[in-house]
C-alpha positions as CSV (number, residue, x, y, z in Angstrom):
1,X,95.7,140.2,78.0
2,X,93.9,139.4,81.2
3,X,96.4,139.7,84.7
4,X,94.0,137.4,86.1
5,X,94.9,133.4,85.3
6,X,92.0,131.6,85.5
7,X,91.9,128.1,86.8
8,X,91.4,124.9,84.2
9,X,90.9,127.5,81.7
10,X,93.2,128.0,78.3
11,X,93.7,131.4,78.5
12,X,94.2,132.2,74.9
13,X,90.9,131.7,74.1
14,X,89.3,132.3,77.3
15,X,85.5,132.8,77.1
16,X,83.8,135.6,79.1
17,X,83.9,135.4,82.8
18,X,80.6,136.6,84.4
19,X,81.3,139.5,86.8
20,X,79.1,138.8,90.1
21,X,79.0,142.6,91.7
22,X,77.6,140.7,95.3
23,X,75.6,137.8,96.0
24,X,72.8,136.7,98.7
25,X,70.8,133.5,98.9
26,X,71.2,131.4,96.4
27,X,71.6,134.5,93.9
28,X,74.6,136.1,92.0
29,X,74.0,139.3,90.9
30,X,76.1,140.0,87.4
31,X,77.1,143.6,86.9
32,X,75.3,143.7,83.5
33,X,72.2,143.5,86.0
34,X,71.4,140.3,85.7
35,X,70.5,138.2,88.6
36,X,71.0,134.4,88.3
37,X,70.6,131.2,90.7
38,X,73.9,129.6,91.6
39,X,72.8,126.0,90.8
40,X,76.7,124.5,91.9
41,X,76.9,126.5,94.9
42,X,80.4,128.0,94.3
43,X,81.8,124.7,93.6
44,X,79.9,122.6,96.7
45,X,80.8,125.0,99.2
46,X,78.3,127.8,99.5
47,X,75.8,125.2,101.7
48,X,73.6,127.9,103.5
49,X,73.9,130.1,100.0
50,X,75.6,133.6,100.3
51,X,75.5,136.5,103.0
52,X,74.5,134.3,105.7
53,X,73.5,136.7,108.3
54,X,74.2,134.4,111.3
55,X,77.6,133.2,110.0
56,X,78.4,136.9,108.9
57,X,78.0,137.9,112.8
58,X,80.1,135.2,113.6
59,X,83.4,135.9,111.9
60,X,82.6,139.7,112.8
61,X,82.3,138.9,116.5
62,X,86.0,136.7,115.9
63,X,87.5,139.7,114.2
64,X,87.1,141.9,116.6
65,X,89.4,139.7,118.7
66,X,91.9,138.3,116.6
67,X,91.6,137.8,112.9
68,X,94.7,135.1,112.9
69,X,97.5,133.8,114.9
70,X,99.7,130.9,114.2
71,X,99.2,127.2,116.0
72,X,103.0,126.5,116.3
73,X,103.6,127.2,120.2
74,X,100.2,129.1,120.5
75,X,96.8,128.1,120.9
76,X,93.1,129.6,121.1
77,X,89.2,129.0,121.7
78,X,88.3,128.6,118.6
79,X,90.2,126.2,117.2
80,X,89.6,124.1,120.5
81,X,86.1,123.9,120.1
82,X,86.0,123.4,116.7
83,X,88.3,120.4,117.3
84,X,86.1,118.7,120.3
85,X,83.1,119.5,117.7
86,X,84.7,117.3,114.9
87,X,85.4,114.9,116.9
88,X,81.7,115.0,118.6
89,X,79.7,114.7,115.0
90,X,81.7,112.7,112.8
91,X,81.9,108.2,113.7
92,X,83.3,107.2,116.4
93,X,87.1,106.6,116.8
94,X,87.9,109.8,114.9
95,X,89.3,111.2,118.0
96,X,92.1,113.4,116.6
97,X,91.8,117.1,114.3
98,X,94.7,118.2,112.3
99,X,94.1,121.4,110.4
100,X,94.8,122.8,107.1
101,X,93.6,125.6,104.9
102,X,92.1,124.0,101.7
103,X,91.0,120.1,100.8
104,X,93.5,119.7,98.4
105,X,96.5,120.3,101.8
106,X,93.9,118.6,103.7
107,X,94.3,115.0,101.6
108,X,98.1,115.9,101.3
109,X,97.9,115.2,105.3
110,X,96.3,112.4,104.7
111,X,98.8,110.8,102.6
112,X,101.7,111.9,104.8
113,X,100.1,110.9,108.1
114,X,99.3,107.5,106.8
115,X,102.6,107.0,105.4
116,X,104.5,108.1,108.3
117,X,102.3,105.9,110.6
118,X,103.4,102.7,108.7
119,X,107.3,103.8,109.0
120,X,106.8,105.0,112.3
121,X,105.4,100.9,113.5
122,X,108.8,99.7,111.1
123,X,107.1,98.8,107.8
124,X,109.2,101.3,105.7
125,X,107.9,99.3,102.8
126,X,104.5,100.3,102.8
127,X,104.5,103.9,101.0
128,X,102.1,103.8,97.9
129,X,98.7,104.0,97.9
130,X,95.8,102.7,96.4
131,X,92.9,104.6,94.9
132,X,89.9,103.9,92.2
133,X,90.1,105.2,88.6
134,X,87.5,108.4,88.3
135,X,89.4,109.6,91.3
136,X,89.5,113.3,91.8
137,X,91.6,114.4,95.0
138,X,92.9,117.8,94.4
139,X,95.8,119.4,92.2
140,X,98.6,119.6,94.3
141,X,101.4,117.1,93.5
142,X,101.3,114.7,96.0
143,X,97.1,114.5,95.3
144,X,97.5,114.4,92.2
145,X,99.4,111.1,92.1
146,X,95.7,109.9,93.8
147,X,93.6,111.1,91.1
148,X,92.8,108.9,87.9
149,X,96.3,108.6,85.9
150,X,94.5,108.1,82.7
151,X,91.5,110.4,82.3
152,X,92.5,112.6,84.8
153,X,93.1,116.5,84.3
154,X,96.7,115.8,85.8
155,X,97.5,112.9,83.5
156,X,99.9,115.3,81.9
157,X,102.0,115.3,85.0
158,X,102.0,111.0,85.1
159,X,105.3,110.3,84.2
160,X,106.9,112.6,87.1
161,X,104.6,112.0,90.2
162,X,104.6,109.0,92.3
163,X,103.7,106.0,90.8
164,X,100.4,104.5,92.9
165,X,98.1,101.6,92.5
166,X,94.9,101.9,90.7
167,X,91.7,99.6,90.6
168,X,88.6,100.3,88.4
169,X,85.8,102.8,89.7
170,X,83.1,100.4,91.3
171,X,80.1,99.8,88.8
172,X,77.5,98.7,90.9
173,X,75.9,101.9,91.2
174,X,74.7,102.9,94.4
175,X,71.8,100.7,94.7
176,X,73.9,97.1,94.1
177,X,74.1,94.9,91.6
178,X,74.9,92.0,93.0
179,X,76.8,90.6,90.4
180,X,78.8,93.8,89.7
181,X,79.5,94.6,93.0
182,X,80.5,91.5,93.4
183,X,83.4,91.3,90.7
184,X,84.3,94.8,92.0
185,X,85.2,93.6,95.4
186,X,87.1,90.4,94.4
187,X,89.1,92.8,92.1
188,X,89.9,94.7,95.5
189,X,90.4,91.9,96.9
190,X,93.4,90.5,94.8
191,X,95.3,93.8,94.3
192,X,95.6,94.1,98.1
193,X,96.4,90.3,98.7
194,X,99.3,91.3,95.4
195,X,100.3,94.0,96.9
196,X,99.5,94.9,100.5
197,X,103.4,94.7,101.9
198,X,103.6,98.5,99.8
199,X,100.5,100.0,101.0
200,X,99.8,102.3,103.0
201,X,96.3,103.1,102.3
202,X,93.2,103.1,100.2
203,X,92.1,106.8,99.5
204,X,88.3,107.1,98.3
205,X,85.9,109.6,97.9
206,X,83.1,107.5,99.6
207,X,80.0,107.0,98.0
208,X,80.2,109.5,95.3
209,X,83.4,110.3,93.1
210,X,82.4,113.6,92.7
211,X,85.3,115.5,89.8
212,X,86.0,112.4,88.0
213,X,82.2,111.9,87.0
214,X,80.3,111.6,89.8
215,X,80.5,108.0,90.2
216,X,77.6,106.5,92.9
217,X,78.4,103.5,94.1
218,X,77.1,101.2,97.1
219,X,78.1,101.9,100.9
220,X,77.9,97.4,101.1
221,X,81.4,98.1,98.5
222,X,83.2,100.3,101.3
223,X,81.8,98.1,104.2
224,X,83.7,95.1,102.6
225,X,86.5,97.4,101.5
226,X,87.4,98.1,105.1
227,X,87.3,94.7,106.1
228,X,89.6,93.9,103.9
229,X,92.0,97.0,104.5
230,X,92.2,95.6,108.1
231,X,92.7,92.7,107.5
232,X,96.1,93.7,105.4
233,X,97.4,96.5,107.2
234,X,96.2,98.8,105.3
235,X,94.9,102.4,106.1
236,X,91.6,103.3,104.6
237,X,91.2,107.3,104.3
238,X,87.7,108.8,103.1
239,X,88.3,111.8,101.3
240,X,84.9,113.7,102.3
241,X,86.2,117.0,100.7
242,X,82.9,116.9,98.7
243,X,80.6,114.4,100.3
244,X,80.4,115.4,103.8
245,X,78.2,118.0,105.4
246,X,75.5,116.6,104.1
247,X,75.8,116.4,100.2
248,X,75.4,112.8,100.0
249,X,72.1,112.8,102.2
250,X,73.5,112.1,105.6
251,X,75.9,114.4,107.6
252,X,79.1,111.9,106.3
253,X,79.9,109.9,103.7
254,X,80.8,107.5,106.6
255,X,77.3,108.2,108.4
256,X,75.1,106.2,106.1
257,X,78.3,103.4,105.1
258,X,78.4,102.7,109.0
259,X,82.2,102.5,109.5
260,X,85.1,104.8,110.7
261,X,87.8,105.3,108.6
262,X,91.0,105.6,109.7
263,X,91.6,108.8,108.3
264,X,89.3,111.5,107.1
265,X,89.4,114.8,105.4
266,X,87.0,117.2,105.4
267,X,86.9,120.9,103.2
268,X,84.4,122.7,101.0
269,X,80.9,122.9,103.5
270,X,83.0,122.8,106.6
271,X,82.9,126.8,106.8
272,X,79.6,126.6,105.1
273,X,82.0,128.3,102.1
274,X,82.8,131.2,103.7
275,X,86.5,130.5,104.2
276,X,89.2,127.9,102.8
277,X,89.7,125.6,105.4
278,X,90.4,121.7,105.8
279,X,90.3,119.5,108.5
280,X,92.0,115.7,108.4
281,X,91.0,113.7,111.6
282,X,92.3,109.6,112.2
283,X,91.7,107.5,115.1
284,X,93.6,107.0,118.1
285,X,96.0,104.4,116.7
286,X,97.2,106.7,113.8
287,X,97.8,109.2,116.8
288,X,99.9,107.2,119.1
289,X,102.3,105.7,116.4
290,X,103.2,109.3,116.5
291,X,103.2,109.9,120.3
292,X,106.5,108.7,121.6
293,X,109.7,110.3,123.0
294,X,111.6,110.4,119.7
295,X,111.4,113.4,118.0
296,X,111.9,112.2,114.8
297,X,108.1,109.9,115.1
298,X,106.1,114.0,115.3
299,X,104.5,114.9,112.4
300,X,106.0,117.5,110.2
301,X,103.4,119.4,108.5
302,X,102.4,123.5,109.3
303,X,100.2,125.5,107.2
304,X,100.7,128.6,108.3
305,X,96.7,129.4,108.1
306,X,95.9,126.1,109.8
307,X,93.1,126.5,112.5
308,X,92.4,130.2,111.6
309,X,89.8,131.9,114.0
310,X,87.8,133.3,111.8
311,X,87.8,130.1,109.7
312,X,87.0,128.1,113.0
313,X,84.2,130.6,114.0
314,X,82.5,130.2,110.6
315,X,82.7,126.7,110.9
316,X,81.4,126.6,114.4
317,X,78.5,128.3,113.1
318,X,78.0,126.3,110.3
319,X,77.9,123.1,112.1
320,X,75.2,124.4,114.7
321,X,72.8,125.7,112.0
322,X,73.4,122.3,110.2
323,X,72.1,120.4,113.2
324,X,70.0,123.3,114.6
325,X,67.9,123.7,111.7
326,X,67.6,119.7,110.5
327,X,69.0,120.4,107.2
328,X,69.4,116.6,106.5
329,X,65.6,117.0,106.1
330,X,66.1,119.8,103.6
331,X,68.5,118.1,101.9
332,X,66.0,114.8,101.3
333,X,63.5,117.4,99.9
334,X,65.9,118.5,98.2
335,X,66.7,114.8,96.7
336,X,63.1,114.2,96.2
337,X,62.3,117.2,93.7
338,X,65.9,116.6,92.1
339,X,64.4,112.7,91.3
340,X,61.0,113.9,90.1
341,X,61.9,116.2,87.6
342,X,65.7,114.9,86.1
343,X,64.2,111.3,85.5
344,X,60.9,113.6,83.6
345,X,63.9,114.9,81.3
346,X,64.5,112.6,77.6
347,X,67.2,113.1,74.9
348,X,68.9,110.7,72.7
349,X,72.4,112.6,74.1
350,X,71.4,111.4,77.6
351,X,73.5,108.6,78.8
352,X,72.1,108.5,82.6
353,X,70.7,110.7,85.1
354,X,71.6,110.3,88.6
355,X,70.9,112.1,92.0
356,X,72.0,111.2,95.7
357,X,71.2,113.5,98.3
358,X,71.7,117.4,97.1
359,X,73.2,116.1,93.8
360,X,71.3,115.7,90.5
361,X,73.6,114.7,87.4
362,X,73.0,114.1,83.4
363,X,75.7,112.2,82.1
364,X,75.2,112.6,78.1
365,X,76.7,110.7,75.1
366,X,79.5,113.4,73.9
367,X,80.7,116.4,75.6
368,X,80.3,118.2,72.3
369,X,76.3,117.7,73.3
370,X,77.0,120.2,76.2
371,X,77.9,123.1,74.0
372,X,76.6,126.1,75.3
373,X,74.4,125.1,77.7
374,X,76.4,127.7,80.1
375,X,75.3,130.6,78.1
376,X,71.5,129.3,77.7
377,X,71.4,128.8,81.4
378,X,72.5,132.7,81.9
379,X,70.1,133.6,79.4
380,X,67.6,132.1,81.5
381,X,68.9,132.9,85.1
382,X,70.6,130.2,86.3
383,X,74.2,129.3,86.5
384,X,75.7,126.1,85.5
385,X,79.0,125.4,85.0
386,X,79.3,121.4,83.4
387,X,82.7,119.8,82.5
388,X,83.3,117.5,80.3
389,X,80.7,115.2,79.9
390,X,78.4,116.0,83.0
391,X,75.6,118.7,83.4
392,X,74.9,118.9,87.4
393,X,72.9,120.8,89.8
394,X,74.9,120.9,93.5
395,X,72.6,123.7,94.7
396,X,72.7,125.1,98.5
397,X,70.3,123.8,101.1
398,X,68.5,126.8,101.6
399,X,67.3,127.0,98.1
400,X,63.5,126.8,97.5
401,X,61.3,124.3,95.9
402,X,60.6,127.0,93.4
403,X,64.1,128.2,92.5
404,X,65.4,124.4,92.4
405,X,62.5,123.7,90.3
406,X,64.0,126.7,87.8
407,X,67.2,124.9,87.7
408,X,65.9,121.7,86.7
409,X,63.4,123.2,83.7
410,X,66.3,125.2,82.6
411,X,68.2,121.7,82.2
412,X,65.2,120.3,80.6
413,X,64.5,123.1,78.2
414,X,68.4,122.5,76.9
415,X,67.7,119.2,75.9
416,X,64.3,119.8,74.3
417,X,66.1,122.8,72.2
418,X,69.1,120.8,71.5
C-alpha cells in the first residue's frame, strides 16, 4: 500500500503514476526513459515550461538572502515590489495586494474580505454569495461552498457547508448569442433583485470556467453582470486562479471584459509554476471599510507562507519575461494552431471543440469515450491528463509550433482509433 495519497484519486484501485526523474521545457522525462510533452503544463501553472534558466537564477539570487520570513510585524523587498507590480499590470482601481500561498486560500480571502467589508459598513445581513453552476473554486471548505453543489466533486460535502446562491452557467458561448445571453442576464438579474439584501458578492471565474468544464462565455455577460452588482450592493470577485497571466489571450480575464472587479485572485502562472503562491487584490473602497481606529474592523487572515521571498522573486521574474518577451503574441499563435487543427478533428463521441487563448478543449458525448486515451498519449509522447468528460491541451507558452502540433495529432489519432 502506497504512503503517498494521491489527490482525486481512489486509492484502492489506483492506476500507475508516471515517475518524472526531471523535467525542462515543455518535457517530462519518465524514469522508464521515456520523454513526453507536458500538454496541461502541470495543471496551468508551468507557463514558461520547466527549468527556466532565468527564473532559476532568480530564486537562487533570493536564497542566498533569506529563503522566508514571516509578514506579521516584518516586512521585505520582495514582497514590496511584487505588490506595487500587481497593482501596476492588473485594471485600474485594484490598488491593494493581500497574499497567500495557494489559489484555493487565495479565494478563501476573497470571501472573507468581502464579507467582512459588508459588516464592517453595517449590513450584517449580507453574508452569502452568489456563483454560477460549473463553478470550480478550490477544495477548501469555505471554496467549496462556491463550487457547483450539484455536479461538483465536493457535492458530497453539500449538506454541511454554507448554503450559497446558485444561477445557471451562461450559455451564450463566448462569441454571443444574443438571445441566450440575453435570458442569461435577466436570470441574473432577478436572483439579485430576490435576493441582494444577503449578498455579499458574485464570485466568477471570468470568461472561462475552467474545472467545471471549461465553460466560454462572453465578456458583454460580465460587463452587464457588474452593472448590476453595483447597482445592488453587491461585490463582484473574479477568481483569475486559472484565467489570468495570459491563458485566456489577454494578460487578465478582466483585460479583454474591460472592467475592475472589486476583488481579484490570482494563483497558478503568477510564479510562472515555480512556487505555490496566491495573491487577492480589491480596490480602494474594500480597503478603507477596513481602515479605521477599531480594532475589531482589521482583517484577520495570516498564512504563515504569505508573501515568501522566493515566491515573490519567481514571480517578479515571471511577470518581466511575460511583458519583456510579448508572450500575449505567443499565446495568439498559440490559439491560432490550437483552432486549425482541433476543428480538422471528427468523431461521432465529439460533442464540441473549443479553444480561447492557450486553451484547446473536446468536450465528447460519454466520459466512458475517454478511456485510455492517457495511456495512448504516453505511448505516443505526450501527456494528457482528461477528467470526466473533457480532453484539453493547456500547454506552456514556450512550446513550439512543432511540439503543439504533436499534441493535437496525438488527440486526433485517439479519435480516429477509437
Amino acid at each position: 500500500m502506497d504512503s503517498i495519497w494521491y489527490p482525486y484519486t481512489q486509492m484502492k484501485d489506483v492506476e500507475n503514476q508516471y515517475e518524472v526523474s526531471s523535467a525542462d521545457g515543455v518535457y517530462l522525462a519518465l524514469n522508464d526513459g521515456k520523454k513526453v510533452i507536458d500538454a496541461i503544463s502541470s495543471w496551468w501553472c508551468v507557463i514558461y515550461g520547466y527549468k527556466n534558466r532565468e527564473i532559476n537564477q532568480a530564486i537562487e539570487k533570493q536564497l542566498n538572502s533569506m529563503a522566508h520570513v514571516m509578514l506579521g510585524g516584518l516586512t521585505h523587498e520582495p514582497v514590496k515590489k511584487l505588490a506595487k507590480k500587481l497593482v501596476e499590470i492588473t485594471p485600474d482601481g485594484l490598488n491593494h495586494v493581500f497574499f497567500s500561498d495557494s489559489g484555493s486560500t487565495g479565494v478563501e480571502v476573497a470571501l472573507k474580505m468581502a464579507i467582512q467589508y459588508q459588516r464592517n459598513l453595517g449590513r450584517k445581513k449580507k453574508y452569502r454569495f452568489l456563483a454560477l453552476k460549473k463553478a470550480y473554486h478550490g477544495d477548501t471548505c469555505g471554496v467549496m461552498s462556491v463550487g457547483d453543489p450539484d455536479d461538483g466533486m465536493h457535492s458530497i460535502f453539500s449538506g454541511i457547508l454554507p448554503k450559497q446562491l446558485f444561477i445557471n452557467s451562461p450559455k451564450m458561448g463566448f462569441v454571443p448569442n444574443m438571445v441566450k445571453m440575453k435570458e442569461d442576464l435577466s436570470d441574473l438579474e432577478q436572483i439579485l433583485k430576490s435576493n441582494h439584501q444577503d449578498l455579499a458578492a458574485f464570485i466568477v471565474e471570468p470568461l472561462m470556467q475552467a474545472a467545471g468544464g471549461f465553460n466560454f462565455y462572453a465578456p458583454e455577460y460580465l460587463k452587464k453582470a457588474k452593472e448590476l452588482c453595483d447597482q445592488y450592493h453587491v461585490l463582484m470577485i473574479f477568481d483569475e486562479v486559472a484565467t489570468g497571466f495570459g491563458r485566456t489571450g489577454t494578460m487578465f480575464a478582466a483585460d479583454r471584459v474591460g472592467i475592475c472587479p472589486d476583488i481579484m485572485v490570482l494563483g497558478k502562472g503568477l510564479t510562472g509554476g515555480y512556487i505555490g503562491h496566491a495573491a487577492t487584490l480589491a480596490t480602494t473602497k474594500i480597503f478603507e471599510s477596513f481602515y479605521s481606529d477599531d480594532k475589531s474592523k482589521a482583517f484577520m487572515h495570516g498564512p504563515t507562507f504569505m508573501g515568501n521571498p522566493l515566491a515573490c522573486a519567481a514571480a517578479l521574474k515571471s511577470i518581466e519575461i511575460f511583458r519583456r518577451d510579448k508572450y500575449l503574441e505567443k499565446i495568439k499563435k498559440i490559439e491560432e494552431l490550437l483552432k486549425r487543427e482541433l476543428f480538422k478533428i471528427q468523431s461521432d463521441k465529439i460533442e464540441d471543440i473549443r479553444v480561447l487563448g492557450a486553451t484547446g478543449v473536446i468536450e465528447v458525448k460519454d466520459k466512458d469515450c475517454l478511456d485510455g486515451v492517457q495511456e495512448f498519449a504516453i505511448s505516443q509522447g505526450v501527456w494528457l491528463r482528461p477528467f470526466e468528460k473533457y480532453l484539453y491541451t493547456m500547454p506552456a507558452y514556450i512550446i513550439k509550433e512543432q511540439e503543439l502540433a504533436k499534441i493535437t495529432q496525438v488527440m486526433m489519432d485517439f479519435f480516429k482509433e477509437n
